[in-house]
Residue frames as qw, qx, qy, qz and C-alpha x, y, z in Angstrom:
[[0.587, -0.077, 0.778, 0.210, -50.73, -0.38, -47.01],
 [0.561, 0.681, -0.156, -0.444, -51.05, 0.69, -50.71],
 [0.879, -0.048, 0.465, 0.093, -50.76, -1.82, -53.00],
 [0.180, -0.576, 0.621, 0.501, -47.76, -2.37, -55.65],
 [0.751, 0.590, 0.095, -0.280, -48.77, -2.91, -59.42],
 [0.481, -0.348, 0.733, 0.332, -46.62, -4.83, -61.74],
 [0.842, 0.317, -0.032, -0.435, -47.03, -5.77, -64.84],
 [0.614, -0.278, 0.730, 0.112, -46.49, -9.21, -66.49],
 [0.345, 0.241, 0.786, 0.453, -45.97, -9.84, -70.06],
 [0.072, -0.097, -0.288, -0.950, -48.82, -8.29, -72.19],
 [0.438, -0.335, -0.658, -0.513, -51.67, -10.15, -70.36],
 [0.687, -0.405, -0.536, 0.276, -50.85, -9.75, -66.81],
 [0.012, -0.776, 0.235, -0.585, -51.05, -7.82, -63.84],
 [0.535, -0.129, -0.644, 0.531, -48.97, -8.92, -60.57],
 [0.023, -0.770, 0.155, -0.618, -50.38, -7.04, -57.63],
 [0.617, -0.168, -0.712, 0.292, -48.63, -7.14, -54.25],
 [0.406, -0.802, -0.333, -0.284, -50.29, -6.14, -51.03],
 [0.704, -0.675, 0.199, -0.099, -48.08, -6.89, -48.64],
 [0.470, 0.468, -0.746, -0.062, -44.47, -8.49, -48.51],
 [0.038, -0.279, 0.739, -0.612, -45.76, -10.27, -45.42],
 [0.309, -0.270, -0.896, -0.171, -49.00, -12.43, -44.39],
 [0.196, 0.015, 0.557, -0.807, -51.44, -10.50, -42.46],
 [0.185, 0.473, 0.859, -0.059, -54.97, -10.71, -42.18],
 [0.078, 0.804, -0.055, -0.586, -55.11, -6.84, -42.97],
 [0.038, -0.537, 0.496, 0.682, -53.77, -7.77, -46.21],
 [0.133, 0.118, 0.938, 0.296, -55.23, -10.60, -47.13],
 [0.088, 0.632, 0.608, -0.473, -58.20, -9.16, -46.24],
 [0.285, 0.741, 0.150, -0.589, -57.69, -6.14, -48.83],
 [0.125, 0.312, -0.740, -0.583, -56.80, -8.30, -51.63],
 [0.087, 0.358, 0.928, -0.061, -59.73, -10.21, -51.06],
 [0.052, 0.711, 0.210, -0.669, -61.77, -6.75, -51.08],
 [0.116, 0.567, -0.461, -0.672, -60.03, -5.88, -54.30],
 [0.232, 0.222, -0.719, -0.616, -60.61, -8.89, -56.40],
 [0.209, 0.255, 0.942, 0.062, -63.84, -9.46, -55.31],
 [0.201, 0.794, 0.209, -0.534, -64.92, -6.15, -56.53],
 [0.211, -0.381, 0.790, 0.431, -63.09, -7.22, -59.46],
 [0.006, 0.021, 0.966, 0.256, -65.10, -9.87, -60.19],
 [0.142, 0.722, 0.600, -0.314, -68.40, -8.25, -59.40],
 [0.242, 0.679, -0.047, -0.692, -67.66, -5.34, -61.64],
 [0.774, 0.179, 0.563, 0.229, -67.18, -7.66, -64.71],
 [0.083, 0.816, -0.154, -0.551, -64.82, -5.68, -66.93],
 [0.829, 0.478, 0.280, -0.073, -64.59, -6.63, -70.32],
 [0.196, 0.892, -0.380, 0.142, -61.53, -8.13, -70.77],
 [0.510, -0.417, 0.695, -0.289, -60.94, -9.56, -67.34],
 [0.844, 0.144, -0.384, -0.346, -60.36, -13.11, -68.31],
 [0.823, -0.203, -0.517, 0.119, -58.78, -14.58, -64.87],
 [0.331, -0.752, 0.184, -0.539, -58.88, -13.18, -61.63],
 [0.846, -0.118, -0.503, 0.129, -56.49, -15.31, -59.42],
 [0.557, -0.785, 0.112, -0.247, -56.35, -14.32, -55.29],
 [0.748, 0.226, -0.595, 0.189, -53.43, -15.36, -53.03],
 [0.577, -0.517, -0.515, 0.367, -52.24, -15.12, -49.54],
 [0.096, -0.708, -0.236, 0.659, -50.92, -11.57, -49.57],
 [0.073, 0.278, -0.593, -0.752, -51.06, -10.67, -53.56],
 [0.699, 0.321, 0.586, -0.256, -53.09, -11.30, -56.33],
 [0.151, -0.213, 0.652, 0.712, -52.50, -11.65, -60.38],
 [0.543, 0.541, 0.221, -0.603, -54.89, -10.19, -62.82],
 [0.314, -0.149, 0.675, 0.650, -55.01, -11.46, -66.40],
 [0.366, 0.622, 0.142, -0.677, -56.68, -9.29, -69.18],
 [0.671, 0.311, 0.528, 0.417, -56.92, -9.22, -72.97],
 [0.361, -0.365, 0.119, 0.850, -54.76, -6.55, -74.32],
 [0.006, -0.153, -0.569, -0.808, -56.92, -6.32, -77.27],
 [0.198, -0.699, -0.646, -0.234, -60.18, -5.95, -75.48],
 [0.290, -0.935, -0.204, -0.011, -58.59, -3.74, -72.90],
 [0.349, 0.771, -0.304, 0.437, -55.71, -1.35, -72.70],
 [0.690, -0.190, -0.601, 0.357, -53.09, -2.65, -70.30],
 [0.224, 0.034, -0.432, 0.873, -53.05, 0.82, -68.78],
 [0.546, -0.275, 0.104, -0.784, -56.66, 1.25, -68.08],
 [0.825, -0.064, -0.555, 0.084, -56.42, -2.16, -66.49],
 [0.454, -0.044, -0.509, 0.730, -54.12, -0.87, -64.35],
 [0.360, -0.310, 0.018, -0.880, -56.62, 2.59, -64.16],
 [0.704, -0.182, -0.524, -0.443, -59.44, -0.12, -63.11],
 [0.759, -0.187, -0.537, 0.318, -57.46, -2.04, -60.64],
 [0.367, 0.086, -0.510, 0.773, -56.15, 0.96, -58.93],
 [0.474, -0.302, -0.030, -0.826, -59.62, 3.02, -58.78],
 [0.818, -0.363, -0.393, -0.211, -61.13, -0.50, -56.65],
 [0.520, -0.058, -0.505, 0.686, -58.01, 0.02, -54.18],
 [0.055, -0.086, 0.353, -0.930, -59.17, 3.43, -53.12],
 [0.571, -0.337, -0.247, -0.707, -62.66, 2.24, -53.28],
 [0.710, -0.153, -0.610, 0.316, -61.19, -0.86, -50.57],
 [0.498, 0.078, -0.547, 0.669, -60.00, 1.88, -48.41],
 [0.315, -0.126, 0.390, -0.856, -62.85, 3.26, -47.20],
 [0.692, -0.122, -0.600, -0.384, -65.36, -0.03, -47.71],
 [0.627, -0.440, 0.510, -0.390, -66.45, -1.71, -44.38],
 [0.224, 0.263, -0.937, -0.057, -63.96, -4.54, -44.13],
 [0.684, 0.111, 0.508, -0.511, -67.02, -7.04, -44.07],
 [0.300, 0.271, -0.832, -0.381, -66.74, -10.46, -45.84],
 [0.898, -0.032, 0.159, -0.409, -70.22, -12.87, -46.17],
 [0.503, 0.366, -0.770, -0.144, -68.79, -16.48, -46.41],
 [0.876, -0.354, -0.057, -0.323, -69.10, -19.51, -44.58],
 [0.401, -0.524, 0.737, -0.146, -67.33, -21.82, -42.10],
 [0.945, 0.035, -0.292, -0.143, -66.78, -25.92, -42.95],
 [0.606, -0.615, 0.367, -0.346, -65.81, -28.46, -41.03],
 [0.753, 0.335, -0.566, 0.012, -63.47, -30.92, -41.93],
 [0.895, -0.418, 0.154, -0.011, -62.90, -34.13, -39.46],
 [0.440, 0.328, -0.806, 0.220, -58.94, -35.47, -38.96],
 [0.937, -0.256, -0.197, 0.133, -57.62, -37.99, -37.52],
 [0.116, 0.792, -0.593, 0.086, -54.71, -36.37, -36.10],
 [0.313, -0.485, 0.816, 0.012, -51.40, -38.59, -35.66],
 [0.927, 0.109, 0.276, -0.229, -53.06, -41.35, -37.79],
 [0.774, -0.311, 0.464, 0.297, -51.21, -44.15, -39.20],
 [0.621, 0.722, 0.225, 0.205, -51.25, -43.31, -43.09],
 [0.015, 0.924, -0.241, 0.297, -48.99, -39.96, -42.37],
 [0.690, -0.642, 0.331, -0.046, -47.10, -41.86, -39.81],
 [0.905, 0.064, 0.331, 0.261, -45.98, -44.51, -42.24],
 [0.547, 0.762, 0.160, 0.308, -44.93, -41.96, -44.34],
 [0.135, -0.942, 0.295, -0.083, -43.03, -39.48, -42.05],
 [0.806, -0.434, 0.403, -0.012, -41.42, -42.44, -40.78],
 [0.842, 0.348, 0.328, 0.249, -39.38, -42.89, -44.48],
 [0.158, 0.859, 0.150, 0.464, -38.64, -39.62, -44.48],
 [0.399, -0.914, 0.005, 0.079, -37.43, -38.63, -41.44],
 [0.664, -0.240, 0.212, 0.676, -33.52, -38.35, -42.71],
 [0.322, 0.376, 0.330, 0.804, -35.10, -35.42, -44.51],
 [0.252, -0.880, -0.260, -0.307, -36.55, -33.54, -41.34],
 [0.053, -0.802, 0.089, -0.588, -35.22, -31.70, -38.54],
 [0.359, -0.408, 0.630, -0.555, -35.69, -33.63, -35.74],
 [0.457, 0.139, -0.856, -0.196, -35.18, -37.73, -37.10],
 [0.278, 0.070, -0.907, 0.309, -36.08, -38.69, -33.43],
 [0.382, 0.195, 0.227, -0.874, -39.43, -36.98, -33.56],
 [0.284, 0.644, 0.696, 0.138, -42.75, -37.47, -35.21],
 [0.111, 0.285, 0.176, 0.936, -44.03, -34.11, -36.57],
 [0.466, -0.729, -0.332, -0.376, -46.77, -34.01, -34.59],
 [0.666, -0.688, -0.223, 0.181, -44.62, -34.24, -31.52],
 [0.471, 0.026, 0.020, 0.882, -41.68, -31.63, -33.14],
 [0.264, -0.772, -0.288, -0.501, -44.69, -28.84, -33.41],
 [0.517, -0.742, -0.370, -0.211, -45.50, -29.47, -30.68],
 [0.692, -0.076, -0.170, 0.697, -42.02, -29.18, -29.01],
 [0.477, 0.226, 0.196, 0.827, -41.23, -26.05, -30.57],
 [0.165, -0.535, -0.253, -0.789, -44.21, -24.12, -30.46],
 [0.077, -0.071, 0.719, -0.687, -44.27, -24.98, -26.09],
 [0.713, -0.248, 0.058, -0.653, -47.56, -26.71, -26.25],
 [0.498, -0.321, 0.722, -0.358, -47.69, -29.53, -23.71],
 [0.310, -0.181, 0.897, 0.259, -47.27, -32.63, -26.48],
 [0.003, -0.328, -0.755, -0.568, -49.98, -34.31, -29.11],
 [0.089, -0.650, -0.745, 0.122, -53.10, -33.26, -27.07],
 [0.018, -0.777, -0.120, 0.618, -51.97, -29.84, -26.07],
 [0.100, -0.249, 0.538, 0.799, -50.86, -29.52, -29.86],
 [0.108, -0.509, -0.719, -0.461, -54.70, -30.94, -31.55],
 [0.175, -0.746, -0.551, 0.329, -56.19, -28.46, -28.79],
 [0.007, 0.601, -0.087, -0.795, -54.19, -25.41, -30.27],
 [0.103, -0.134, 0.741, 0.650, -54.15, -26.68, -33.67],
 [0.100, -0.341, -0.803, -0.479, -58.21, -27.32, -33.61],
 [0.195, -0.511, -0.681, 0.487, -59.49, -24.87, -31.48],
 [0.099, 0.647, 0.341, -0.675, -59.70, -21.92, -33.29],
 [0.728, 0.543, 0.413, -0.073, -61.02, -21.44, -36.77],
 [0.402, -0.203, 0.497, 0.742, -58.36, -21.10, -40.29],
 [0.530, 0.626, -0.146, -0.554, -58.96, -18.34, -43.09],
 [0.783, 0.265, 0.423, 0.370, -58.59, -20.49, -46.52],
 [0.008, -0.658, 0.234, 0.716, -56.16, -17.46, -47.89],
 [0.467, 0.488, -0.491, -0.550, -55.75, -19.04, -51.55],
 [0.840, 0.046, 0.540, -0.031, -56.19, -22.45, -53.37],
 [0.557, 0.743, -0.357, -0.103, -53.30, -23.83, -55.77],
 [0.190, 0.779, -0.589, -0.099, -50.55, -24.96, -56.50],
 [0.018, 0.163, 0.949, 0.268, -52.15, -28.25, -56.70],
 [0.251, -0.306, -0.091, -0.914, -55.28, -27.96, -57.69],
 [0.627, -0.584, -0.416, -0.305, -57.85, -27.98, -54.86],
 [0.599, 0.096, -0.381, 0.698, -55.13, -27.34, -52.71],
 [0.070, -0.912, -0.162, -0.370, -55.97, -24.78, -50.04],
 [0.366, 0.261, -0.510, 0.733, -53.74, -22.77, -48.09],
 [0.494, -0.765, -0.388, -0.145, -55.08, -21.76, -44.61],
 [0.172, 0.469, -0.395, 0.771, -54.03, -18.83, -41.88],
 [0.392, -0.447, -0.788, 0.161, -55.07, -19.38, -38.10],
 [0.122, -0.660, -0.145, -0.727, -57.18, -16.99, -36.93],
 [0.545, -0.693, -0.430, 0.194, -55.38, -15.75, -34.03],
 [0.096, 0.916, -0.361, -0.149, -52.59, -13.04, -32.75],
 [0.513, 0.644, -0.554, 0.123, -49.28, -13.66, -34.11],
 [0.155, -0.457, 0.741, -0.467, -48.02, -14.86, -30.84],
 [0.625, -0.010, 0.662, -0.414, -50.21, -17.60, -30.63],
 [0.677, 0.491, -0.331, -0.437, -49.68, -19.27, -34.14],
 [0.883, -0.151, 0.368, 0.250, -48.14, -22.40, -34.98],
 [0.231, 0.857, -0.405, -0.220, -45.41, -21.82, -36.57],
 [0.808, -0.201, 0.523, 0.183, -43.29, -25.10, -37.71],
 [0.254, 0.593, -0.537, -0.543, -40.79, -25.21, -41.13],
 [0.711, 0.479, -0.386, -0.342, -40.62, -27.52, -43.86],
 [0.960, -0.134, 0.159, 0.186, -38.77, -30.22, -44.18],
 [0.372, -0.626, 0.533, 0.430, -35.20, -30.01, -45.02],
 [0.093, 0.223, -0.678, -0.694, -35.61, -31.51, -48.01],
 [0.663, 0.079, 0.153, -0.729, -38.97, -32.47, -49.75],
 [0.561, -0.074, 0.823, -0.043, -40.30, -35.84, -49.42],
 [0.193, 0.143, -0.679, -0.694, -41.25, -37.59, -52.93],
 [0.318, -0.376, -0.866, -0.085, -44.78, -39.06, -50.92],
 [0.214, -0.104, 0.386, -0.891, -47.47, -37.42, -49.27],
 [0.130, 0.376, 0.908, -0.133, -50.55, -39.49, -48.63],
 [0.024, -0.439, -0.359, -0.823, -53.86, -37.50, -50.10],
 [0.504, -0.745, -0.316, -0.301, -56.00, -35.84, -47.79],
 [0.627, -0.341, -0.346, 0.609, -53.11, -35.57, -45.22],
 [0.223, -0.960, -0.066, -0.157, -53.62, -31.92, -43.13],
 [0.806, 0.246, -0.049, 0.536, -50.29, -30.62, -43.36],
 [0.374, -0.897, -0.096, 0.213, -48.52, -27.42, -41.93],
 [0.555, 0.225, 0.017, 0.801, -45.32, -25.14, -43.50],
 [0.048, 0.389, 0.154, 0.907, -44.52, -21.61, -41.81],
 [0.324, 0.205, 0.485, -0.786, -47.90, -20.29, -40.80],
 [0.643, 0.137, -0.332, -0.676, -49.83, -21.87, -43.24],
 [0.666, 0.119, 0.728, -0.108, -51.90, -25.35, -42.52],
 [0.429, 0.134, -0.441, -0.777, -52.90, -26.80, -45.86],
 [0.784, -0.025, 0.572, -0.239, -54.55, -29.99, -46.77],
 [0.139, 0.348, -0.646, -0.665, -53.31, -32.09, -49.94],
 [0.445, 0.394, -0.248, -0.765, -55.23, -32.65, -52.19],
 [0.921, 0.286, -0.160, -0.212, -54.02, -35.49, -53.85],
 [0.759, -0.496, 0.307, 0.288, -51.17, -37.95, -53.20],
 [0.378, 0.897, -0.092, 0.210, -48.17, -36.49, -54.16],
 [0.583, -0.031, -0.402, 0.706, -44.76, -35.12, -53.28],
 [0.279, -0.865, -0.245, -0.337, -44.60, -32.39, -50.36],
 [0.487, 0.419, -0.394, 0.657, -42.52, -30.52, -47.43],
 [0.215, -0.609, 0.368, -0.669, -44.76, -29.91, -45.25],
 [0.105, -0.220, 0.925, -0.293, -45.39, -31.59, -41.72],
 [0.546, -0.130, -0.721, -0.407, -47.89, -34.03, -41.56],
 [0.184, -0.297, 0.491, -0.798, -50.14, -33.93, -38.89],
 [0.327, 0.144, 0.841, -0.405, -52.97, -35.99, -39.69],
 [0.055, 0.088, 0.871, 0.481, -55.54, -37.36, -42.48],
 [0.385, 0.222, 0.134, -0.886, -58.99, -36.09, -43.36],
 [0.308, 0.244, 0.904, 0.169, -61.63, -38.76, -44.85],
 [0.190, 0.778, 0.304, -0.516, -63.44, -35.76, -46.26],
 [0.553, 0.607, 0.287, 0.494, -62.91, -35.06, -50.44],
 [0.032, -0.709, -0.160, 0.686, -61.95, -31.73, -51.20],
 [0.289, 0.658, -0.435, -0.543, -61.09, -32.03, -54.65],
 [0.616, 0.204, 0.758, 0.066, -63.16, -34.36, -57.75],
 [0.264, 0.528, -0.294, -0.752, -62.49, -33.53, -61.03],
 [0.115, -0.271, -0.869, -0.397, -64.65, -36.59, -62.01],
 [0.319, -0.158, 0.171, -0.919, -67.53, -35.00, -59.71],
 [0.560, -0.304, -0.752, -0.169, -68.89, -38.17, -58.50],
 [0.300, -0.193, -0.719, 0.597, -68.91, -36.93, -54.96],
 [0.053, 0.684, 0.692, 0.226, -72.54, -35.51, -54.23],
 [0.167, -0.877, -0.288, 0.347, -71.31, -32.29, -52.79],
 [0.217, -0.408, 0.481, 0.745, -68.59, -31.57, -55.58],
 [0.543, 0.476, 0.683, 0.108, -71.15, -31.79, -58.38],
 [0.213, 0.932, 0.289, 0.061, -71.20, -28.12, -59.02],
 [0.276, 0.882, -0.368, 0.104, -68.00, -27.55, -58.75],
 [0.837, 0.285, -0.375, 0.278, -64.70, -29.78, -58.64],
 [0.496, 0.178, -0.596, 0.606, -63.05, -28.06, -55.68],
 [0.406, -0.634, -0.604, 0.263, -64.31, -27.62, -52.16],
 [0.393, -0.642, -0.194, 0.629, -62.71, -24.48, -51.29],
 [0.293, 0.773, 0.130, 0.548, -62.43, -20.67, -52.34],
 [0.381, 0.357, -0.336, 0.784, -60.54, -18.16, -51.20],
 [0.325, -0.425, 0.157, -0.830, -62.23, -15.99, -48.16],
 [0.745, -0.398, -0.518, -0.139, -63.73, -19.81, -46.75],
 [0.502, -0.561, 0.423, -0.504, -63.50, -20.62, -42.76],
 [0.593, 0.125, -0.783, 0.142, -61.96, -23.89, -41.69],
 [0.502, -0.601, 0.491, -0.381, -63.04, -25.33, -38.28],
 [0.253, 0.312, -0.915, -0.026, -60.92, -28.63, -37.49],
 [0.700, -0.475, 0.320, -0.426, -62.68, -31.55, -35.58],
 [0.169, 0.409, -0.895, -0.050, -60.75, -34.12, -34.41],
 [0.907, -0.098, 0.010, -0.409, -62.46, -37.55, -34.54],
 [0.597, -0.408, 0.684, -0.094, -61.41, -40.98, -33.36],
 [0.092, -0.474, 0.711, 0.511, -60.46, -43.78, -35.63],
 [0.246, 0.469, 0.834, -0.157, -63.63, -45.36, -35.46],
 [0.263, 0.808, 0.373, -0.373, -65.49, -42.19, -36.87],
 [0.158, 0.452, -0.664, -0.575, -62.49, -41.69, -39.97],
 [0.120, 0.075, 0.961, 0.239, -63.36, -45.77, -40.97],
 [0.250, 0.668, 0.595, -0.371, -67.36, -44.36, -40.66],
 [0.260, 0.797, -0.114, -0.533, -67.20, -40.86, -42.32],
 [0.058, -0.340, 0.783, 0.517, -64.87, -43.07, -45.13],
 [0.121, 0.281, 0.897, 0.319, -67.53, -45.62, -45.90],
 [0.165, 0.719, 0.499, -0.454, -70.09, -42.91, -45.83],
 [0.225, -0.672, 0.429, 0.561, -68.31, -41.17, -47.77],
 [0.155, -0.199, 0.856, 0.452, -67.87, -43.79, -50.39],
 [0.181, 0.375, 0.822, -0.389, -71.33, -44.30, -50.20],
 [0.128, 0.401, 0.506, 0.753, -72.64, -41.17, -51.36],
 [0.399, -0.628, -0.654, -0.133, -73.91, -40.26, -48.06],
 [0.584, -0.451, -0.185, 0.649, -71.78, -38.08, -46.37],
 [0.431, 0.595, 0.149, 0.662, -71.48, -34.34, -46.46],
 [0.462, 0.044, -0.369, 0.805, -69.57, -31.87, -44.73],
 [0.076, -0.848, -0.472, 0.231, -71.54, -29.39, -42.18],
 [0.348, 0.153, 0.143, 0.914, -71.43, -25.86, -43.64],
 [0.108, -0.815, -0.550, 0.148, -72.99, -22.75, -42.65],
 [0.179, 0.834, 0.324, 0.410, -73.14, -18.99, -43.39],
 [0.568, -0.562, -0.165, 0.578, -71.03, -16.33, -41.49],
 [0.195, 0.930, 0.020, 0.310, -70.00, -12.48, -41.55],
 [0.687, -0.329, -0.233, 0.604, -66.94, -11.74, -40.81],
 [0.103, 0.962, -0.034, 0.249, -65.96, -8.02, -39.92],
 [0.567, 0.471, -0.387, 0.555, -62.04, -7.26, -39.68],
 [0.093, 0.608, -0.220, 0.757, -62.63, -4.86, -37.36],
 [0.492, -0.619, 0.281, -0.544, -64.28, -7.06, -34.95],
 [0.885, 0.045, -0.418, 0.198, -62.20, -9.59, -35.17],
 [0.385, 0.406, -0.349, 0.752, -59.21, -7.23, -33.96],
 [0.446, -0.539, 0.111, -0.706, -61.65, -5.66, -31.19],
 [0.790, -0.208, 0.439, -0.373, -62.35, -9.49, -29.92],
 [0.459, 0.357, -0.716, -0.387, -60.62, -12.07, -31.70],
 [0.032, 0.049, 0.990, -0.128, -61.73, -14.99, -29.13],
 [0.449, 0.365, 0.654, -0.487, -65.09, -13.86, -29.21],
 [0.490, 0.555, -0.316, -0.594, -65.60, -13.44, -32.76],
 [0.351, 0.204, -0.896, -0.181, -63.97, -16.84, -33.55],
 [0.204, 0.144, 0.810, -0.531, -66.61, -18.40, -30.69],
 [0.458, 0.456, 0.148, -0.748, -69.27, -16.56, -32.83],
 [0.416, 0.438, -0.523, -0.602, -68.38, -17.87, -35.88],
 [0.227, -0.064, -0.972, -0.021, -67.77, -21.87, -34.94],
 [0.455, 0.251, 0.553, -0.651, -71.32, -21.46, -32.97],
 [0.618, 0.364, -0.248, -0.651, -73.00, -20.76, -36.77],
 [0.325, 0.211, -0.909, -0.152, -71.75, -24.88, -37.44],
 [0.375, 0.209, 0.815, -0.389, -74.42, -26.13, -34.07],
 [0.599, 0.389, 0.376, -0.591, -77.62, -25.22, -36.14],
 [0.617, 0.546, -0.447, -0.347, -76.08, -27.13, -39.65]]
């Protein structure tokens, strides 16, 4: 898998890893620009990850776009023999699946989905043969989601579920994109879960509603102080679903200034994911008991 250089303009480099979502890719574009960003090269003035790609941007006058490219390509071959091993942590973010917020909403919308006579929680679930809402929050929160990138709103994260291929959710878009999306609603296009941000328009399905910030760019919330979004690229998502009684709690807690999300430390290693992927994910959501 050798990655394709591009440039962009006179300040950019496009590089793609993959044309395709793996964890093998993401994995070595993570690799790449976080050796990137640990070698501080003078120059480098925005280093921006994605699901299988990433885009460098330099200053032409501090550094020559072709030793940029020299730079970028000498940390690929130094990726391909590095022990795929990433320190990061796991967080836990509560839904409410099927709750009413997302409901009202789908429910306006639904001459712009697939299946009018559905919910989206119960077209998933259809599609992807799991055995209605329950059997769909049991696949959908049982095992833990890379955060691959965060954008395209900001605080936005994308997430990949960390199993095999054959055992993904997999659900499209809407047909056409609604002009409402409630904020916090834990959404789902493709193979990618996300969570939005803020309330907005959006396409994907709508599964259920998170009373959990993720993104304050006033930073009144006590765990966004140091920084304005929750998530970076390489994080660990474990869902838990909670009951409506514990959203209306975790909200006024929340509001409160009391409330903050359990996080904890983890190592992930590629290679033993692939060796064991149920026991590895077991390993990881364990690290959340002692936080």
């Amino acid at each position: 898998m050798s990655i394709r250089f591009t440039f962009g303009g006179d300040e950019h480099i496009f590089a793609e890893v993959s044309e395709e979502m793996s964890l093998e890719a993401f994995f070595k574009g993570m690799s790449v620009t976080n050796a990137l960003h640990e070698a501080r090269i003078r120059g480098v003035t925005e280093i921006c990850p994605a699901n299988a790609s990433f885009q460098v941007r330099f200053d032409p006058d501090v550094i020559a776009p072709d030793r940029m490219l020299a730079e970028l390509q000498a940390l690929e071959a130094a990726a391909e023999t590095a022990p795929a091993v990433l320190q990061t942590r796991i967080i836990e973010v509560p839904v409410l699946y099927n709750d009413p917020w997302t409901h009202e909403t789908l429910m306006r919308f639904r001459e712009r989905h697939q299946d009018p006579a559905s919910t989206d929680i119960e077209y998933a679930a259809r599609i992807n043969g799991l055995d209605g809402i329950d059997g769909f929050v049991k696949a959908h929160s049982g095992a833990p989601w890379f955060v691959s990138m965060v954008g395209f709103v900001a605080g936005l994260p994308f997430l990949y579920q960390m199993v095999e291929r054959g055992r993904q959710i997999q659900v499209p878009k809407y047909l056409r994109p609604r002009t409402d999306t409630p904020g916090l609603t834990v959404g789902h296009g493709g193979c990618f879960a996300c969570i939005y941000s803020v309330r907005g328009a959006g396409g994907y399905q709508m599964f259920g509603i998170t009373p959990m910030p993720i993104y304050d760019p006033a930073q009144r919330v006590p765990y966004l102080r140091d920084f304005m979004c929750l998530f970076r690229p390489g994080d660990i998502v474990k869902w838990k679903p909670i009951t409506r009684e514990e959203y209306d709690h975790t909200l006024a807690e929340v509001e409160a200034g009391r409330w903050t999300p359990r996080i904890a430390p983890v190592e992930f290693s590629l290679a033993g994911f692939q060796a064991d992927i149920d026991g590895t994910n077991a390993r990881i959501m364990e690290a959340l008991n002692g936080h």
